[in-house]
Structures are given as structure tokens and as C-alpha cells.
C-alpha positions as CSV (number, residue, x, y, z in Angstrom):
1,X,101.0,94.2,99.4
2,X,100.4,94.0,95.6
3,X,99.8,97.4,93.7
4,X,98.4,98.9,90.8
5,X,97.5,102.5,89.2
6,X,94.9,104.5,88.8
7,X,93.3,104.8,85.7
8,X,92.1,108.2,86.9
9,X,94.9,109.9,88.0
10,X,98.1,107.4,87.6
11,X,98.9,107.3,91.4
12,X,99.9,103.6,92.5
13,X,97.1,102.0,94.4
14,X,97.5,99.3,96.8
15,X,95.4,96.3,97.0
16,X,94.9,94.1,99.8
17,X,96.4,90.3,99.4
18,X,93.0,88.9,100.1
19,X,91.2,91.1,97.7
20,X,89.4,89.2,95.2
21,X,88.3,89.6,91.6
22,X,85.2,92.1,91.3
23,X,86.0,94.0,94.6
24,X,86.1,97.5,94.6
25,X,88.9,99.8,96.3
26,X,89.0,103.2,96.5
27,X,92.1,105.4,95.3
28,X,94.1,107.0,97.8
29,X,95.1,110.2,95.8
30,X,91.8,111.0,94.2
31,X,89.0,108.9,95.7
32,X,88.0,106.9,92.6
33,X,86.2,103.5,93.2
34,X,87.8,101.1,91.1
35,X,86.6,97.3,90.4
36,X,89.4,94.8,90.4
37,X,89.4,93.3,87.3
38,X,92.3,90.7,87.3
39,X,94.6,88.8,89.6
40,X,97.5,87.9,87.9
41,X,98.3,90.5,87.1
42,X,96.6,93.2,89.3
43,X,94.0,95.3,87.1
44,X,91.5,97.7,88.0
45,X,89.0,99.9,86.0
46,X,86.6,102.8,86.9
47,X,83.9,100.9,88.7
48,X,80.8,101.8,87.2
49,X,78.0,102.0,89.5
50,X,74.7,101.0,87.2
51,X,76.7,97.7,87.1
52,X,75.4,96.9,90.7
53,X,71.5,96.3,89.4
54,X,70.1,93.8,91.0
55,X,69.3,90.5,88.8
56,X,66.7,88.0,89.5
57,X,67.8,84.1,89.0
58,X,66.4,84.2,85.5
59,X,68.9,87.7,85.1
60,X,66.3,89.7,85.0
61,X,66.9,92.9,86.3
62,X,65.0,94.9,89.1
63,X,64.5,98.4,89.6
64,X,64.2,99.4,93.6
């Protein structure tokens, strides 16, 4: 099972082999979400939740 660490708190964190790029996983130690970033190698960074707005086709973005 591949790993990584925390940005938040520097604890390893493991990812699933099937994860893929733009998941989010939660740390074990402190309960951060955290987005994967990259595959080869494993990166994560604080996933930031206003980056979840919804967008149109066009990329415009909706408010709900």
C-alpha cells in the first residue's frame, strides 16, 4: 500500500493502490482531508473545499 505524509501534521498516510489523481483521503492522526495530487510519486495537499463548486459545461460556476 503506497504512502505519503501529512502536510498537516507529518504522520505517514496511506493510500489505497486504486486511488486515483484528485481523490481525497482523510489523515489517520489528525483527520485532515487531503486531495491526491500526483501518482508517481504519491502527493497530497490540504484539500480545499470551495474547490468542489459546481461548473456548468461552459465553466461557469453555480451557486446552490
Amino acid at each position: 500500500m503506497p504512502t505519503t505524509v501529512c502536510p498537516e501534521c507529518s504522520e505517514e498516510v496511506y493510500i489505497d493502490a486504486d486511488s486515483e489523481q484528485g481523490d481525497v483521503v482523510s489523515c489517520g492522526e489528525c483527520g485532515t482531508d487531503l486531495q491526491i495530487v500526483g501518482l508517481d510519486p504519491i502527493e497530497v495537499d490540504i484539500h480545499d473545499e470551495d474547490d468542489d463548486d459546481f461548473k456548468g459545461d461552459d465553466g461557469d460556476e453555480y451557486e446552490y
